[in-house]
N, C-alpha and C positions, 0 to 999 in steps of 0.2 A: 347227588351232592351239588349245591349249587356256589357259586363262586367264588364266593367270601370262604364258606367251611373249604371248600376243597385247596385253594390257595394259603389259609393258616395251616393245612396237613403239611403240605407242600414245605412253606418257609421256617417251619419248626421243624422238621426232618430234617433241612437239609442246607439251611441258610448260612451252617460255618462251613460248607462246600464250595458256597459260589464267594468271590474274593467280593471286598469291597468295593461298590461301583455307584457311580451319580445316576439319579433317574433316567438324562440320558443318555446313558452307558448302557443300562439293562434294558431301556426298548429297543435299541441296534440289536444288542444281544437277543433278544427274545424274537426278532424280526430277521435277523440273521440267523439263526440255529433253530427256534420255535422251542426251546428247552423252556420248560414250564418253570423253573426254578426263577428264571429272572424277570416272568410274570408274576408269580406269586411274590416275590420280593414288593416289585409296583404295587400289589394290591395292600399288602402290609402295611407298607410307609404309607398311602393313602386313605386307607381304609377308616378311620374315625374324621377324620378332614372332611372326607367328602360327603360320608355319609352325615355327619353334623348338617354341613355347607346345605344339602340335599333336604334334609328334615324344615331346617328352617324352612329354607325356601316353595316348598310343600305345603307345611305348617301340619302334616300328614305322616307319622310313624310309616305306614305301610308301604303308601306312595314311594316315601323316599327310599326303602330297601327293596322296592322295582326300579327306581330308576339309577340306583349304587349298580342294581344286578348287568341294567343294560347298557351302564358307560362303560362297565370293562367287560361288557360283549363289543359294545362297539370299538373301542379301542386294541381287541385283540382283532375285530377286523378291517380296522384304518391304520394300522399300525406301519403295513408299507406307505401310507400317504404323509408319515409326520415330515417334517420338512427337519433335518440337522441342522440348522442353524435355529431352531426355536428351542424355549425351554419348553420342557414337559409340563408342567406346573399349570400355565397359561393353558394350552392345549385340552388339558383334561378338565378344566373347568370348563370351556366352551363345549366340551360333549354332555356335562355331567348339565351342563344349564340348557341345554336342546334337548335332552332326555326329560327332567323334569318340564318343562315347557308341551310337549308331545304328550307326557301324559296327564298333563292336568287338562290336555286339548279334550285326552280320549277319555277323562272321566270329569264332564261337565262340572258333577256337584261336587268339585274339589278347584272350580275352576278361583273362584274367590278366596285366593290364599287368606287364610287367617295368622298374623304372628300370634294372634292371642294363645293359641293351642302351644305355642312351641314352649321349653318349659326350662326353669335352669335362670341364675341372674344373670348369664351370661347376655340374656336377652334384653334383661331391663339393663344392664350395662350400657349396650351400645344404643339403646333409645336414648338414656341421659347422654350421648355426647351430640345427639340431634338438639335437644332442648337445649342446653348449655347456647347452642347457635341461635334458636328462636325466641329466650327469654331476654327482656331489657333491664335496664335498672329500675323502673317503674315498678311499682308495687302494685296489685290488682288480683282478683280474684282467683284469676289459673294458677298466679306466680305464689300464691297461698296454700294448694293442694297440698297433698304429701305426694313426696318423689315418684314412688313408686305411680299413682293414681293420673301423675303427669307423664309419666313413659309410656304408659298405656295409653294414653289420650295419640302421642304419638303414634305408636305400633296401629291405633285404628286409622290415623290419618294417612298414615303409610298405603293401607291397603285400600286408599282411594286414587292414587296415583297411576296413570298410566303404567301401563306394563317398563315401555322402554326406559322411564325415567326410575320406577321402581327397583329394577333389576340393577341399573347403577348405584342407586343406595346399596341394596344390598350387599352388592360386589365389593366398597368403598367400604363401608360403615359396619357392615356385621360379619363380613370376611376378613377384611382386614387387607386387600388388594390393593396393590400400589394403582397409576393412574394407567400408567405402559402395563399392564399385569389386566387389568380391565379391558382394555381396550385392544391386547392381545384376544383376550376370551371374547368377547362379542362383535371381534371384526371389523371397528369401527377406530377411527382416527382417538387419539388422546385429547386434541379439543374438541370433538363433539361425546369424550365421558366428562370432561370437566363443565360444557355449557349446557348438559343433561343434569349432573349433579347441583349446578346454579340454579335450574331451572325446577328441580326436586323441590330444594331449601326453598325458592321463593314458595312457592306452591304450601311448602309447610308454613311459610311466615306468614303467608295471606291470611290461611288459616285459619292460624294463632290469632291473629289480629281482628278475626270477625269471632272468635269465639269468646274473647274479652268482651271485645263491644256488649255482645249477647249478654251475657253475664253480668253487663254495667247497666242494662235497662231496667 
């Protein structure tokens, strides 16, 4: 049984046994006792979050429920390394974003993320709040499309971007991660996720701006 099935056995048995507790209340607990019931709780409260978060970032059904499997392996064994004064939250995204990373290392032909495959408006959602950033008052040929044919145009520009500056879009824009919540996950200072994120949006506005031109000759 592997991790996901065995942890809903687990928290539908028995989850009006264990009291109500914050996430990190149940990895002390689960780190202090090893009682499975307050792992299984973690994987519950998480389990569509990451596995979503996971897919996306993938762009790979499969991919992603490997590497859901192996952030809470890894988590069941880094669990005496969390630090109590961190939130959980943060934490498990930076395993669950080194997981996928490691395996798009270890299967080459999935190394070129596509968001195209990922599926749901959730997707074209958060591409229109990139475009909202990159379009002007000017009227011109891209700013004519249909919506939808302009989020895509995004979602491909997206998966031209360096890894480092891509992964902070994504963090930002299609998680929904504050800038301290980013910059928790990938270890890196709050102003180098925000001069990442400027450096993204330019990148998407140059873009924009040569693919107008394009379209104007």
């Amino acid at each position: 049984m592997n991790i996901t099935a065995k942890s809903k056995k687990i928290a539908s048995d028995r989850q009006t046994r264990l009291p109500r507790m914050n996430d990190e209340m149940l990895l002390r607990s689960y780190r202090r006792t090893g009682d499975g019931k307050a792992f299984a709780q973690l994987v519950h409260r998480y389990e569509n979050e990451i596995y979503n978060y996971l897919r996306r970032y993938t762009g790979h059904a499969e991919m992603a429920e490997d590497a859901f499997q192996t952030t809470f392996l890894q988590v069941h064994l880094k669990c005496n390394q969390f630090d109590d004064g961190r939130k959980l939250r943060p934490w498990l995204y930076a395993i669950a974003t080194n997981q996928a990373i490691d395996l798009q290392r270890r299967n080459r032909r999935h190394q070129a993320t596509s968001l195209n495959r990922a599926t749901g408006n959730e997707t074209l959602d958060q591409a229109g709040q990139l475009i909202d950033l990159l379009e002007t008052d000017e009227a011109g040929p891209l700013t004519k499309l249909h919506v939808a044919e302009r989020r895509r145009w995004v979602q491909n520009e997206l998966q031209k971007l360096p890894e480092h500056l891509y992964t902070v879009v994504r963090l930002i824009y299609y998680q929904g991660l504050k800038y301290r919540e980013a910059a928790d996950v990938l270890a890196i200072p709050v102003g180098t996720v925000k001069s990442r994120l400027h450096s993204a949006i330019l990148k998407l506005s140059e873009a924009w701006q040569s693919a107008i031109l394009k379209t104007e000759e």
